[in-house]
C-alpha positions in Angstrom: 76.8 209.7 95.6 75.2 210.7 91.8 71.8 209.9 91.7 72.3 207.2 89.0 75.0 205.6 90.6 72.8 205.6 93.9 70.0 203.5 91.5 72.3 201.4 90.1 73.1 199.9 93.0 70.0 199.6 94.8 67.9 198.5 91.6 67.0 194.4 91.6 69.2 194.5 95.2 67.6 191.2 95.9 67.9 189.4 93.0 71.6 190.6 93.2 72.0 189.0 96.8 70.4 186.2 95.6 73.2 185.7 92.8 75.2 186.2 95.1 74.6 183.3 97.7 74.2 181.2 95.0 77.5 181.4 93.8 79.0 181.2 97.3 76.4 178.0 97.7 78.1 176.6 94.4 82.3 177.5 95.5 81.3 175.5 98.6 80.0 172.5 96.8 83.2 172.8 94.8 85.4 173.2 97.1 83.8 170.5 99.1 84.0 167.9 96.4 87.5 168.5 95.6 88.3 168.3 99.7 86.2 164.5 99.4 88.2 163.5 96.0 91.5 161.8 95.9 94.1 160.1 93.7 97.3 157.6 95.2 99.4 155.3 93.7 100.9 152.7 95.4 102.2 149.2 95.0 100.1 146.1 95.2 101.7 142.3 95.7 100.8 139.9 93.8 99.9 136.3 96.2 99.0 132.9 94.9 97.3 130.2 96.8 96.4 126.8 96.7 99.5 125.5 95.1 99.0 121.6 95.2 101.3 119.3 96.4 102.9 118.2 93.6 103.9 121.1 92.2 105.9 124.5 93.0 105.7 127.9 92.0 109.5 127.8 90.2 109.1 131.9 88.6 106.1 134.7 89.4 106.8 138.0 87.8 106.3 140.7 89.0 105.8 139.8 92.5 103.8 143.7 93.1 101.9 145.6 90.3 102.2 149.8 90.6 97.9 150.7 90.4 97.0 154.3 90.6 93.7 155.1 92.1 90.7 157.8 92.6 87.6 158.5 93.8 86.3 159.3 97.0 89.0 160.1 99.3 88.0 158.4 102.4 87.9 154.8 100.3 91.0 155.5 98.7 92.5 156.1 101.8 91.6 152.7 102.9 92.9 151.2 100.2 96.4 149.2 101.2 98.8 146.5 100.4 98.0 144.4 103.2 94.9 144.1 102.6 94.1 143.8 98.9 96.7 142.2 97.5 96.4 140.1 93.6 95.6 137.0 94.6 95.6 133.7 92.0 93.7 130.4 92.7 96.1 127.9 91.6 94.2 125.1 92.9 93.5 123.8 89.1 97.1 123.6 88.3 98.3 119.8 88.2 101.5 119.8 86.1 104.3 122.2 84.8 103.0 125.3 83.6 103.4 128.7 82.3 100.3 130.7 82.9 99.6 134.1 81.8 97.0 136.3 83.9 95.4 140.3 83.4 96.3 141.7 86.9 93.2 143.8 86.2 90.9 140.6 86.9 92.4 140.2 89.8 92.2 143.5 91.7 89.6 143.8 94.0 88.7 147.5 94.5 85.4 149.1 96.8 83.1 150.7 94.0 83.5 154.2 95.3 87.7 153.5 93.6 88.5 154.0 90.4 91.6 152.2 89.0 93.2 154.6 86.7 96.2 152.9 85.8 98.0 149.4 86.4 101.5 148.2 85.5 102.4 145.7 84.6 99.1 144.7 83.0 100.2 140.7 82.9 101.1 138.1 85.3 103.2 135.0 84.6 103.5 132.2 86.5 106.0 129.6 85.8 104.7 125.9 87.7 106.9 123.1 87.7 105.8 119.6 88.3 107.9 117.5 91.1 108.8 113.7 90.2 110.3 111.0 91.3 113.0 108.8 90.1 114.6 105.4 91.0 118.1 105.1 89.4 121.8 103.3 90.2 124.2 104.6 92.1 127.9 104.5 90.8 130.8 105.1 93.0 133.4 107.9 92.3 137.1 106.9 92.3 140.5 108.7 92.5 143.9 107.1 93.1 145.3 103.9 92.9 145.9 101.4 95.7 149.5 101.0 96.5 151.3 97.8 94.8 150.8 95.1 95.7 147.1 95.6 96.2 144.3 95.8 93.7 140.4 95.8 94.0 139.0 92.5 93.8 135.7 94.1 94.0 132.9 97.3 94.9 130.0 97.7 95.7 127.5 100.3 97.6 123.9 98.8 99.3 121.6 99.9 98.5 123.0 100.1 94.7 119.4 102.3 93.6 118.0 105.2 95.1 115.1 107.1 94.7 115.8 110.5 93.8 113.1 114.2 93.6 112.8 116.8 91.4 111.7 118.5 88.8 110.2 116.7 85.7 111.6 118.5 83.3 114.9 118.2 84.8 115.3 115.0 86.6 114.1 112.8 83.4 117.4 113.6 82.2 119.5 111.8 84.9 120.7 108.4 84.4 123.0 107.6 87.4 124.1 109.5 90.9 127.4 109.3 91.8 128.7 108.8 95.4 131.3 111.1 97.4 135.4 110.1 95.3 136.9 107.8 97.5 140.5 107.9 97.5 142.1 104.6 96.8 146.0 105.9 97.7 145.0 105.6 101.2 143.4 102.0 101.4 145.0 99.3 102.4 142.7 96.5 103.6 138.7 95.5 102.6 136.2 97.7 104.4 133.0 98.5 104.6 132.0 102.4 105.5 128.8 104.9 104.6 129.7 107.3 101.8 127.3 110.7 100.7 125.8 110.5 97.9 126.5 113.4 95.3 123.3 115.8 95.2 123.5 117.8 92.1 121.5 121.3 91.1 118.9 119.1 88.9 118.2 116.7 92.3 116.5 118.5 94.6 116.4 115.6 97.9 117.1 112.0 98.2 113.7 110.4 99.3 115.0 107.9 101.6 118.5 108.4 102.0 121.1 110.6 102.1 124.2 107.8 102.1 125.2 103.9 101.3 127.0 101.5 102.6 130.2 101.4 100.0 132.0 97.2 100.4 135.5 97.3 99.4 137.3 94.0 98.8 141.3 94.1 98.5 143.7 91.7 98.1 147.4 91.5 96.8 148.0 90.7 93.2 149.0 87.0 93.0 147.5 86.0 96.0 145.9 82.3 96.0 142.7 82.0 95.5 
């Protein structure tokens, strides 16, 4: 080996080894960070509670938000639907609403997770207020009665119900209508029970389902 080469090799040989396990010291601080840092994206549902009684969550949208995460991988790996889902306190809301909310505020995340991303950013929330409704009932009719009868006179008991809903859709409804009763195939007074007619806008009967429908015949000319 030339002398010079010889030198330049074992010249400073300690500060060279020195250099040397420092940079190996670094590459494995590196390497070990990158090994302990993660990203995931995954989908989060969105949960709302405390709905009072009088109302009901008609529209939510979306019902899961798309989040992507990093940080430490060991809390990112913990990270999971199940268990932090959006959750909204409706406990406040009383009456139809459409409510807005940043899915953001709502995220709860350990503080070793980083929320890179979130979409969609908003939450809406359409409530609608139930009501009550107390209106008459009208009977449905198809047919004639065969000659020589005709109806002396109808009636259903009870002649009101109550009906349930939602506000904005039930203020709207003046009358329910019963089941058609077919007159072709009367012949004689009766009294029977008879559905009532539960449309899209009603959404239950409160206290019943039926009525009692009173049919008087008699023949035309008949003494009175």
């Amino acid at each position: 080996m030339p002398q010079n080469l010889k030198k330049l090799i074992l010249n400073n040989w300690g500060l060279k080894a020195s250099a040397l396990l420092l940079a190996l010291l670094t590459w494995a601080v590196i390497s070990g960070r990158e090994r302990a840092y993660s990203e995931k994206t995954m989908k989060i549902p969105v949960e709302v509670f405390n709905v009072s009684e009088n109302v009901e969550v008609a529209n939510l949208r979306p019902e899961e938000v798309t989040v992507s995460l990093k940080g430490d991988s060991k809390f990112v790996a913990a990270v999971n639907p199940e268990s932090h889902a959006i959750k909204i306190d409706l406990k406040n809301v009383k009456e139809s609403n459409k409510l807005n909310y940043f899915a953001e505020d709502y995220l709860e995340l350990p503080k070793e997770v980083q929320l890179v991303s979130i979409h969609p950013k908003m939450i809406e929330i359409y409530v609608e207020e139930f009501a009550t409704r107390e209106i008459p009932v009208k009977i449905r009719f198809r047919g004639r009665l065969p000659a020589p009868l005709r109806l002396k006179s109808a009636k259903v008991v009870p002649d009101r119900v109550t009906i349930m809903g939602y506000k904005s859709q039930i203020n709207g409804i003046e009358v329910v209508l019963t089941e058609e009763v077919d007159l072709d195939g009367i012949e004689r007074s009766q009294n029977r029970r008879i559905a009532l007619k539960q449309t899209a806008d009603i959404l239950k009967f409160r206290d019943t389902r039926d009525v009692e429908l009173q049919l008087e015949i008699e023949e035309r000319g008949a003494k009175k």
